[in-house]
Wavefront OBJ file of the C-alpha trace (Angstrom):
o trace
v 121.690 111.212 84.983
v 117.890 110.165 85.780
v 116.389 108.742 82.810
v 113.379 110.378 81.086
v 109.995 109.644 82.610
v 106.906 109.770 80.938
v 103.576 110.744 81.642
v 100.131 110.684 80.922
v 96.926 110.138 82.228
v 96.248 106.444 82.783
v 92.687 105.010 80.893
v 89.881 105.184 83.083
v 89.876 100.865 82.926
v 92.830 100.885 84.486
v 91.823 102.500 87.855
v 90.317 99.227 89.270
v 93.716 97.125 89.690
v 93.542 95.116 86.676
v 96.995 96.021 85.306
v 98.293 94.777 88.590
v 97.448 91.160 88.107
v 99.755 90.857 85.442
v 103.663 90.994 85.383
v 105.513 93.243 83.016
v 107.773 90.945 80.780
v 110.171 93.689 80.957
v 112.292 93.541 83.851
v 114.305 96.593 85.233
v 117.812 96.464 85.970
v 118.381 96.400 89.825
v 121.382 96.612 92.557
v 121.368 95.311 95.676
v 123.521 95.743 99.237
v 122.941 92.952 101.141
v 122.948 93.758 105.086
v 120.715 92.555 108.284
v 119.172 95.287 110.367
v 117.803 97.949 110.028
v 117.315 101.569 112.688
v 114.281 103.137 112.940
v 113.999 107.096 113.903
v 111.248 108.675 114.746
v 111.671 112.456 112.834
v 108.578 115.477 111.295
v 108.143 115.565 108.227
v 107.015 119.263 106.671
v 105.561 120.575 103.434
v 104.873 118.327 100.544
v 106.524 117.832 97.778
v 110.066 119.166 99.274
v 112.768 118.293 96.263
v 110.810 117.340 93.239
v 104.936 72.095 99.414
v 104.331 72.780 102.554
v 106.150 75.473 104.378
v 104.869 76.576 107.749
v 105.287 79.985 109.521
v 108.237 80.372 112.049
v 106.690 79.934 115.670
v 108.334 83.085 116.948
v 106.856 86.125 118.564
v 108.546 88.494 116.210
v 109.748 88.313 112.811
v 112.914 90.635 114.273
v 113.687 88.823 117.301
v 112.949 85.591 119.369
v 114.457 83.267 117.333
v 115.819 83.093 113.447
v 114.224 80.849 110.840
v 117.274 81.732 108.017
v 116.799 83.622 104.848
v 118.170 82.488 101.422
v 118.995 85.921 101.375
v 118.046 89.702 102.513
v 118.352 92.291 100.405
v 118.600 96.059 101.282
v 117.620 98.649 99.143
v 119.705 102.098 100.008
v 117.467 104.569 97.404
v 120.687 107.048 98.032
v 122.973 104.175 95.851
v 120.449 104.806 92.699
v 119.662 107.692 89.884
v 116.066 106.370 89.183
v 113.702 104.579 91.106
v 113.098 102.123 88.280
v 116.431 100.996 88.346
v 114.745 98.966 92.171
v 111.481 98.807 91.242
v 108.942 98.123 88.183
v 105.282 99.925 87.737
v 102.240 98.862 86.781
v 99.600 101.084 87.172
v 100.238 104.950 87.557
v 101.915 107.354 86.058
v 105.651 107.385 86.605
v 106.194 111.089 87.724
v 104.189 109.996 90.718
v 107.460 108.518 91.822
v 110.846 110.124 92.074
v 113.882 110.059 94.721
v 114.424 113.474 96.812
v 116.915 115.170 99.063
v 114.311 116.164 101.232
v 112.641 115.244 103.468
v 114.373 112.218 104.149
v 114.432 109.576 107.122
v 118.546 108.539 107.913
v 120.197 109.566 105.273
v 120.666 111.277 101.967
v 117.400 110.319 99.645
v 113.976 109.072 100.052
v 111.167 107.935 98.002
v 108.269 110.661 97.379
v 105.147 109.013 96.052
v 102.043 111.263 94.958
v 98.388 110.728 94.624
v 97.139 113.861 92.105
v 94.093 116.083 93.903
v 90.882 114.482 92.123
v 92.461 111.613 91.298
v 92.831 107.610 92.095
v 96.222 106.714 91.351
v 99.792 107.542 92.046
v 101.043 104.365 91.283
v 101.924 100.815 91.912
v 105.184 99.405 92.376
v 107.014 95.907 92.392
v 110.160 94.259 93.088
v 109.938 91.321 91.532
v 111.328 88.105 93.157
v 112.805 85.709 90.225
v 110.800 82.208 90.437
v 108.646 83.805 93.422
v 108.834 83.089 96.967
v 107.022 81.352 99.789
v 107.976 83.102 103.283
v 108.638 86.972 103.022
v 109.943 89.419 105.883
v 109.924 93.393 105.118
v 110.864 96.505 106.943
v 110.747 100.073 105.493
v 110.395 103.503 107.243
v 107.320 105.617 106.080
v 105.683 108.619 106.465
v 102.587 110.287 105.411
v 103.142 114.379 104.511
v 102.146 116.357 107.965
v 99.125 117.845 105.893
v 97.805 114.717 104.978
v 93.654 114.561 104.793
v 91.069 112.300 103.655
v 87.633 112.135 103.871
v 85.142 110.450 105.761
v 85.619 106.745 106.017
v 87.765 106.202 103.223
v 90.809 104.615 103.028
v 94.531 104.732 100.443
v 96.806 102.078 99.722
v 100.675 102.735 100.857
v 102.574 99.736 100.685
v 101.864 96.033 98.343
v 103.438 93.888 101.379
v 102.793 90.324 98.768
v 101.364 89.868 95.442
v 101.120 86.722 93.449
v 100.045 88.147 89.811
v 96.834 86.831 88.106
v 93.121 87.804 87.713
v 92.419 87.186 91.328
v 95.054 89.113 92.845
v 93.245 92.889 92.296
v 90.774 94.322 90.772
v 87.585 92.485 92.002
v 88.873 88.995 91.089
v 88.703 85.881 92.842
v 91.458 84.022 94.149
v 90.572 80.065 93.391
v 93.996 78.851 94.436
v 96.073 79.029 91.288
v 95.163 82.470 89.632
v 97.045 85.166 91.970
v 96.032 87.027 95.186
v 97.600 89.808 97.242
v 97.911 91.480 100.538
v 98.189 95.395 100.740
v 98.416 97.764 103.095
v 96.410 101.318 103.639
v 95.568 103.934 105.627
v 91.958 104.553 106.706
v 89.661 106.746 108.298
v 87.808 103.862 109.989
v 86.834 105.395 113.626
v 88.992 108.199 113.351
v 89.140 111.980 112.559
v 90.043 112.835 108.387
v 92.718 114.850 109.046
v 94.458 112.078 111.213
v 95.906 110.206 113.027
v 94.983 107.727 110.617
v 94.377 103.593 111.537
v 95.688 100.939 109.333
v 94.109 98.600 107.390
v 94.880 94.898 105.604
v 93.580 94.237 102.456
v 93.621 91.106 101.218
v 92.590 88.863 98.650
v 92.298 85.066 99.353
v 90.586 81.982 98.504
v 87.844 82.540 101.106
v 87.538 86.437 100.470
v 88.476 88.568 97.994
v 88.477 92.439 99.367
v 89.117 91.151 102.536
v 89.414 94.586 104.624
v 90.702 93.686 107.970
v 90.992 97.216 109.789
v 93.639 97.030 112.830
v 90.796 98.272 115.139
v 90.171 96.998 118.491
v 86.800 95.196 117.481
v 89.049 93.418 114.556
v 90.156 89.689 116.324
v 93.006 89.588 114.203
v 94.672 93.287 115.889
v 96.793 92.857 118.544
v 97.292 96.314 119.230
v 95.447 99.554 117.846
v 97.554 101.222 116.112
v 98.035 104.866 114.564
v 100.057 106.748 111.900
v 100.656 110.574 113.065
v 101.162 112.589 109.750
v 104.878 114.065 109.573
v 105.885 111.547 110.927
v 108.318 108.161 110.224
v 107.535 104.653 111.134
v 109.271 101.710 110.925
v 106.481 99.506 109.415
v 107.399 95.351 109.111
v 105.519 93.143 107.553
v 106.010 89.219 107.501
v 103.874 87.020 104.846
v 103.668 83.101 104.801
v 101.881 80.799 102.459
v 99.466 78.273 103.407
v 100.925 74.319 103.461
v 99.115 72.173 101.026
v 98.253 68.548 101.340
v 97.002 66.441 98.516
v 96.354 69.432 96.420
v 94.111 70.913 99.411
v 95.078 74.325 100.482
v 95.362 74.358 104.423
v 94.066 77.454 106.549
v 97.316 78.305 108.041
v 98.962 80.969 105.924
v 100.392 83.904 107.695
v 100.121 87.797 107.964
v 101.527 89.876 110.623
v 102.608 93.536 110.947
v 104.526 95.634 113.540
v 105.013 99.467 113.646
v 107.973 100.479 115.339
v 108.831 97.278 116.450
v 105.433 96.449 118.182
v 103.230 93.788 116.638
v 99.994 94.847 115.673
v 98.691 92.350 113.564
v 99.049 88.702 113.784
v 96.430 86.466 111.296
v 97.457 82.568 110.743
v 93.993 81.091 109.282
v 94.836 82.442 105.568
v 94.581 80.207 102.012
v 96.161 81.776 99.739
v 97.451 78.844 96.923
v 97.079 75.484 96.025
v 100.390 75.298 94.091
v 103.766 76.551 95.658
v 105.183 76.447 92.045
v 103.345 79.353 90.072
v 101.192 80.995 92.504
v 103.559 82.155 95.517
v 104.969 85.727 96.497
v 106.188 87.666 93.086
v 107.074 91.419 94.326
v 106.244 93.896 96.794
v 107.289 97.556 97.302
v 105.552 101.039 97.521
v 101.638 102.279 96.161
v 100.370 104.581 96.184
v 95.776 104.147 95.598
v 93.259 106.277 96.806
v 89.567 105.110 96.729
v 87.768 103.443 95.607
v 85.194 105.289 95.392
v 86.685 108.464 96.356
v 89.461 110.553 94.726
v 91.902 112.244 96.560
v 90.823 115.613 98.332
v 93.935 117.697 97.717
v 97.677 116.548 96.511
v 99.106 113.285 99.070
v 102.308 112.541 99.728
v 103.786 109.727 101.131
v 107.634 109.066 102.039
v 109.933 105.625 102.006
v 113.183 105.032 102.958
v 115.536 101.992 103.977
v 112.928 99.206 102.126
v 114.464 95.592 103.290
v 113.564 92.154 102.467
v 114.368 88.769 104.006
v 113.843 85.776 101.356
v 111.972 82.717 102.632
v 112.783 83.397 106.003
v 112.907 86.037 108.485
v 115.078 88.867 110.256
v 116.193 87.082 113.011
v 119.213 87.616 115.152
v 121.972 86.100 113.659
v 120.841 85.849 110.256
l 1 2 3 4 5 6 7 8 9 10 11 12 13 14 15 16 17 18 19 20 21 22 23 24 25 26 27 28 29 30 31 32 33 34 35 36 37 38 39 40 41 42 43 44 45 46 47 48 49 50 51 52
l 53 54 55 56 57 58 59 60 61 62 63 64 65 66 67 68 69 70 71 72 73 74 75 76 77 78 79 80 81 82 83 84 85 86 87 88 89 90 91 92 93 94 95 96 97 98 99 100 101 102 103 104 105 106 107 108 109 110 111 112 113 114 115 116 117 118 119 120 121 122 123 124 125 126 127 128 129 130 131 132 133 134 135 136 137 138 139 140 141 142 143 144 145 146 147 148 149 150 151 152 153 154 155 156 157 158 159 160 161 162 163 164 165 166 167 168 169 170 171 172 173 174 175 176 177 178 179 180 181 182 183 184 185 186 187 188 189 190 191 192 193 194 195 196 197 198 199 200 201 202 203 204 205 206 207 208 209 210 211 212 213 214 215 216 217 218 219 220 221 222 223 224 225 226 227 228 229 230 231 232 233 234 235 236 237 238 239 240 241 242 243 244 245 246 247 248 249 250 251 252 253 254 255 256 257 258 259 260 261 262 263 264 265 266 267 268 269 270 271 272 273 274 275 276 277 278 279 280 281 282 283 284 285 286 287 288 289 290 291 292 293 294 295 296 297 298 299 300 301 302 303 304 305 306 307 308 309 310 311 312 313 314 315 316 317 318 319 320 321 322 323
């Protein structure tokens, strides 16, 4: 049986992030299947709302291949093995019926995740799972879609995935990120040289010690993008994402932390000049897992949907062959 959700709509204070730079003392109960790889399918999606100190990056051209720098573990979350979503994941901002695990449409197999951002309104909500004592190398894969009648208006942009967060007041919500007090890296999809109604480029938020709201948009005229890429909507992707704290020396955070991204197996992203922390004990990697933000200045046109499925994570280390 799915446990009772409940709603309401969330205080107008909390729209900006601030919620997020905190983590909930409660945490939710969660089961794991641990496994190694992972298939992506490319598959249409139709109408919404169907069914209710001092590590250094790997030197490897992919965080899936070309070499293994071994996980402490990887976890693999199968939403088909669970009743409620919160039983994997905890929320901070949002409202919880934003969430909820459907038959359809789904990616490879039974269930999928079905996130919505209300017409009119900012939020759907944010999601973590949280990593016990925090981490300082983490490698994701999940398959997502956007809903094939997914629109947005001119130059804006909505959050679909929190790839890394370290929780304090400079990981969100206009904070700054002084080394010891949080930061984050998210990702969205944006409207940034591109038509509203899609397909849609990708964009990098972060926030680090030498910028907070740090929008990196994987255009061709960004130095970071290795390759242009575009989300289709009604369709899946296989979307990885591989985060790496800076190394510290003599309390001095070094410009060599590490974000990259691929999209079906393709890298598309590949920055290495990042500070992120000057202390690998209390301000490292704490959760990641699926948003859902539109803005900010904007609210959402009409009802978005978004889709997850298959959401694994390699634990201070990477994907590798072998591992």
């Amino acid at each position: 049986m799915k446990k009772d959700h409940t709603t309401g709509t969330v205080p107008e204070d909390h729209r900006n992030g601030v919620d997020e730079t905190t983590r909930d003392a409660g945490m939710s109960r969660r089961q794991v299947v641990r496994t190694g790889s992972l298939l992506g399918v490319s598959s249409l999606i139709g109408v919404a709302g169907i069914g209710a100190e001092g590590t250094a990056a790997p030197d490897v051209d992919s965080a899936s291949g070309g070499g293994c720098n071994r996980p402490d573990d990887i976890v693999h979350l199968d939403y088909g093995e669970y009743d409620n979503w919160e039983d994997m994941y905890r929320m901070s901002n949002g409202e919880r019926d934003n969430l909820e695990i459907v038959s359809s449409p789904t990616h490879d197999g039974d269930t999928a995740l079905q996130l919505r951002v209300r017409e009119d309104q900012h939020w759907g909500l944010s999601t973590h799972y949280d990593f016990d004592g925090g981490l300082l190398e983490l490698n994701g894969r999940v398959n997502l879609a956007l809903n094939s009648n997914w629109e947005m208006g001119d130059r804006t942009h909505s959050r679909i995935w929190n790839c890394a967060m370290a929780f304090g007041e400079g990981s969100a919500g206009g904070g700054v990120p002084d080394g010891t007090n949080g930061w984050s890296n998210r990702l969205y999809v944006s409207t940034r040289e591109t038509d509203p109604d899609g397909p849609f480029h990708l964009l990098s938020y972060t926030y680090h010690m030498d910028q907070n709201q740090d929008h990196d948009y994987l255009i061709d005229s960004n130095p970071y993008t290795v390759r242009q890429a575009e989300l289709v909507p009604g369709r899946w992707y296989e979307f990885e994402y591989y985060i790496c704290v800076n190394t510290i020396d003599d309390g001095v955070a070094n410009p060599d932390g590490v974000i990259r991204y691929w999209l079906d197996g393709e890298l598309i992203y590949d920055r290495q000049d990042l500070r992120f922390t000057t202390d690998h004990e209390t301000n490292r990697i704490e959760s990641n897992g699926p948003a859902g933000y539109y803005g900010g200045r904007y609210v959402a046109p009409k009802n978005l949907y978004s889709y997850y499925a298959n959401h694994s994570m390699a634990l201070n280390g990477t994907f590798g062959d072998g591992c």
